[in-house]
C-alpha positions in Angstrom: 34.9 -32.1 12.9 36.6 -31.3 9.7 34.4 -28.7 8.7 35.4 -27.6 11.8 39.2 -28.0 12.1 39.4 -26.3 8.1 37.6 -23.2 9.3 39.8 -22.8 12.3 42.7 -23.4 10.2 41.5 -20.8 7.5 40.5 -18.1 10.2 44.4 -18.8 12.3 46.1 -18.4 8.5 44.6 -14.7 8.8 41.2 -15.2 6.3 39.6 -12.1 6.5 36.5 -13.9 6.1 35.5 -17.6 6.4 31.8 -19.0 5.1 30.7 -22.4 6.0 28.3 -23.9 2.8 26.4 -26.7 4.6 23.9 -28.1 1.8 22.3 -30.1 4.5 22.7 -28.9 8.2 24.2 -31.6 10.5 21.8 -32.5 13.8 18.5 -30.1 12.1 16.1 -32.7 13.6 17.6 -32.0 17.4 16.3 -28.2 17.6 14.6 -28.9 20.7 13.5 -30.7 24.4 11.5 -33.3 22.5 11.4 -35.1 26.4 13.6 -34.3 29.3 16.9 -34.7 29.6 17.4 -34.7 25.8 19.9 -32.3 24.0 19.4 -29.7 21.6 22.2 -30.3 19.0 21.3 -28.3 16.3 22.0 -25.2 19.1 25.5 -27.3 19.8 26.4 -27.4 16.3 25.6 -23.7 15.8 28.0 -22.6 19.0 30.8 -25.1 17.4 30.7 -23.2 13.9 30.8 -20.2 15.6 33.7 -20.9 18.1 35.5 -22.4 15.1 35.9 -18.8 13.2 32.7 -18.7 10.5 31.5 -15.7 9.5 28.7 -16.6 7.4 26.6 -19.7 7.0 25.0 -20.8 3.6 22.5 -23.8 4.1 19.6 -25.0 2.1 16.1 -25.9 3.3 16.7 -26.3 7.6 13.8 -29.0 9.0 13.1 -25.4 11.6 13.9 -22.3 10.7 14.3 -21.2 14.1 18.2 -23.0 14.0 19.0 -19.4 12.0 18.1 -17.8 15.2 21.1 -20.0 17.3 23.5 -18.0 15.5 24.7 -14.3 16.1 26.3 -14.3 12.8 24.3 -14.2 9.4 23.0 -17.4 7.8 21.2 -17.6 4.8 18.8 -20.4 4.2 18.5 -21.2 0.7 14.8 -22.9 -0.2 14.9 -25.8 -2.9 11.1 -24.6 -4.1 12.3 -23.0 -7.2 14.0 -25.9 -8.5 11.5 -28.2 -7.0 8.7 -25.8 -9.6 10.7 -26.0 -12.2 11.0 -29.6 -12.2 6.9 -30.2 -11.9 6.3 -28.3 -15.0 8.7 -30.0 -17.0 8.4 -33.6 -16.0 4.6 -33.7 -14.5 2.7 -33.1 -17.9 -0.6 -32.6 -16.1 0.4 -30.9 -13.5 -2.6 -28.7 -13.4 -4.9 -31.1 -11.9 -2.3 -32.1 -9.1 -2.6 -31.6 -5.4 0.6 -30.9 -3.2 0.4 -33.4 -0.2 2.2 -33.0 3.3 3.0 -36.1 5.3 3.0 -34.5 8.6 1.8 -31.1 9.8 4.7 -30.1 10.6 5.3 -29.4 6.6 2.2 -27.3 6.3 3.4 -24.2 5.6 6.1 -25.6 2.6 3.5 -27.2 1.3 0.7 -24.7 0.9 3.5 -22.3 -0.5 4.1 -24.5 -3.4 0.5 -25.1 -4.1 0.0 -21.6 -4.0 3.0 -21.2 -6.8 1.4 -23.8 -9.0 -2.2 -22.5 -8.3 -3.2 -26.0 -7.2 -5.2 -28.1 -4.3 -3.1 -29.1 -1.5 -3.7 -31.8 1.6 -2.3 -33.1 4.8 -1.9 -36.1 6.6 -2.3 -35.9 9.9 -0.7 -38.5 12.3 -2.8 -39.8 14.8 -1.4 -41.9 17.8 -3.9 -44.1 19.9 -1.3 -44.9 22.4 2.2 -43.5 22.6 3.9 -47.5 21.3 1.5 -48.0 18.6 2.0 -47.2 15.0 0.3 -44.5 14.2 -3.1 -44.4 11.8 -2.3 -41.5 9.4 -6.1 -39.3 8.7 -5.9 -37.6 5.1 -7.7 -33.9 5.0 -8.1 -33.1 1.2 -9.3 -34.6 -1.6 -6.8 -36.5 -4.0 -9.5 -38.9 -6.2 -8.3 -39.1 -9.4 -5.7 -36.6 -9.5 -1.6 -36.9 -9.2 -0.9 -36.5 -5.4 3.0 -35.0 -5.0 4.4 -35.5 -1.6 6.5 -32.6 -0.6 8.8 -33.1 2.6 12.3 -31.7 3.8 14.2 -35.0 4.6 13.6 -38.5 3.9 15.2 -40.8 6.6 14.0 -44.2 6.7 10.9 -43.2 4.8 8.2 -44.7 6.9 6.1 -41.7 7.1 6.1 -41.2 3.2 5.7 -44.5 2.1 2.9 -45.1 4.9 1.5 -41.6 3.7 1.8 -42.8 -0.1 -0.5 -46.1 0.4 -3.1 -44.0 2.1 -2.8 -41.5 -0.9 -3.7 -44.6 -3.5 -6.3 -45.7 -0.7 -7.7 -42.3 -1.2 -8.2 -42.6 -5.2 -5.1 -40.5 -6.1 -4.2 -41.8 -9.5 -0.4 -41.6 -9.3 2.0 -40.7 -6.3 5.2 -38.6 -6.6 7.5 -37.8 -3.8 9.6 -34.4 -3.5 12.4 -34.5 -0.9 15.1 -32.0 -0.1 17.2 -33.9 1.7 17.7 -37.7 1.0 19.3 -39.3 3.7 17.7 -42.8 2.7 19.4 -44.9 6.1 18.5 -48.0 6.9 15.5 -50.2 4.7 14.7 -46.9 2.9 15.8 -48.1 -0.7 13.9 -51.2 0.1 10.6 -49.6 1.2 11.3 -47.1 -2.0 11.3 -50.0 -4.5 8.4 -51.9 -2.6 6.3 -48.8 -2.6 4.2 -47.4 -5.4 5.8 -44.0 -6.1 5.9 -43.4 -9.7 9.1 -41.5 -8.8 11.1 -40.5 -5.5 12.6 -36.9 -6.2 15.3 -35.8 -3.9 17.9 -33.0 -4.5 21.8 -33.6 -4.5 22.3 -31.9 -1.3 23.8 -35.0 -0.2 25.5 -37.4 -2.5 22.7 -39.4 -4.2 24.8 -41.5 -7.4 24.9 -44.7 -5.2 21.4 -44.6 -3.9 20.3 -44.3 -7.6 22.0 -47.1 -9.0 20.4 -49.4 -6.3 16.7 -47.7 -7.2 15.7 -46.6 -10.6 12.8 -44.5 -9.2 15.1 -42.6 -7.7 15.5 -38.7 -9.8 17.8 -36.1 -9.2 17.5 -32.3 -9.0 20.8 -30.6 -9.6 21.3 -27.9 -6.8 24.5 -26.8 -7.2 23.9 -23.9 -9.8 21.7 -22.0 -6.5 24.6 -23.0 -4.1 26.9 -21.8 -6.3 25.2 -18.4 -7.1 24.7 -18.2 -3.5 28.5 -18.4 -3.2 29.1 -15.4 -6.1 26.4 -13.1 -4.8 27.8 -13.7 -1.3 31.3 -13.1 -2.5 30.3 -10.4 -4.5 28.6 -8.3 -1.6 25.3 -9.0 -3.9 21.6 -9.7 -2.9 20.8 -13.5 -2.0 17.0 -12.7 -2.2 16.6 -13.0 -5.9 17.5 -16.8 -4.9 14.6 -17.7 -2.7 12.0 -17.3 -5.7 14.0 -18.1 -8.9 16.4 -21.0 -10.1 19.5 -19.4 -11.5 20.4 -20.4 -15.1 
């Protein structure tokens, strides 16, 4: 609602333009009928910032990038995979002989894109439900024995599914675990499950405010974002190309 009421105030004092930077897009997970009846808030949000007055949207890794497609004005979806590189090679120091893991299959495709950057293996785990209440078994396809296993997912709520995911990975012979999270929301017993897992580290980028979850977790790391937000920002300004962004980390 802020967001909101500031854009409408910007746009009613006569800005000629107005660009809404949303780091983490509000409602990504509702983008469609999951059952009947249920709403599809992501397309609510994007009608609300467009009512508002925006002109332009800057966001950063959507859970779908179909949510660019409910807006008829431009948004550019920034991708944290540069950074997310950049940080393998200089803290993983054999990260030759690692395989990039997706939780779900949903995360397929971000997955196999990384592992195709770093010219490495890469699995999936693949949820399988018995009956719709039970707790799902999770089935690894790949091979992680004896080699560093890096998670790779978009958002981390209440971490279930990694931590879950990073047991079976240990299960599997994988000799550490890493996890590499765009977004971490970390509600609910998240911290707790973090600290009771056996992640060697839990990486997650600033897009939202991460200082108190790292003081209550030390495996916690942060990856700065803010230099490709902000370059975002000049290029946009500037009338510049954004593409350059997508495959390199601004220095």
């Amino acid at each position: 609602m802020e967001l909101l009421i500031m854009i409408n105030a910007c746009k009613i004092a006569s800005a000629s333009r107005v660009t809404a930077v949303i780091p983490c897009f509000p409602y990504a997970r509702q983008d469609k009928k999951d059952k009947s009846r249920a709403p599809i808030s992501a397309k609510l949000v994007a009608n609300m910032l467009s009512v508002s007055g925006a002109d332009h949207i800057i966001t950063m890794d959507l859970h779908a990038s179909q949510i660019q497609g409910f807006f008829d004005i431009p948004v550019d979806n920034l991708y944290a995979e540069p950074a997310v590189l950049k940080w393998i090679k200089e803290n993983i120091t054999d990260w030759r002989s690692c395989v990039i893991v997706s939780p779900d299959a949903g995360g397929a495709k971000r997955v196999t894109a990384i592992a195709d950057r770093l010219n490495v293996d890469f699995a999936l785990i693949h949820k399988e439900r018995k009956k719709a209440n039970e707790v799902a078994s999770m089935v690894l396809v790949g091979d992680v024995k004896d080699k560093i296993a890096i998670l790779v997912d978009d958002m981390a709520d209440t971490c279930g599914t990694v931590c879950h995911a990073a047991d079976k990975l240990l299960e599997a012979g994988a000799s550490k675990v890493y996890a590499i999270l765009t977004h971490g929301i970390f509600s609910g017993p998240a911290i707790s499950r973090i600290n009771n897992a056996s992640f060697e580290a839990v990486v997650v980028t600033n897009t939202i405010p991460q200082d108190s979850h790292m003081k209550e977790c030390s495996k916690i790391q942060c990856i700065d974002v803010s230099t490709i937000l902000a370059e975002a920002i000049r290029r946009t300004h500037n009338g510049e190309s954004v593409t350059y962004l997508f495959r390199h980390v601004p220095m």
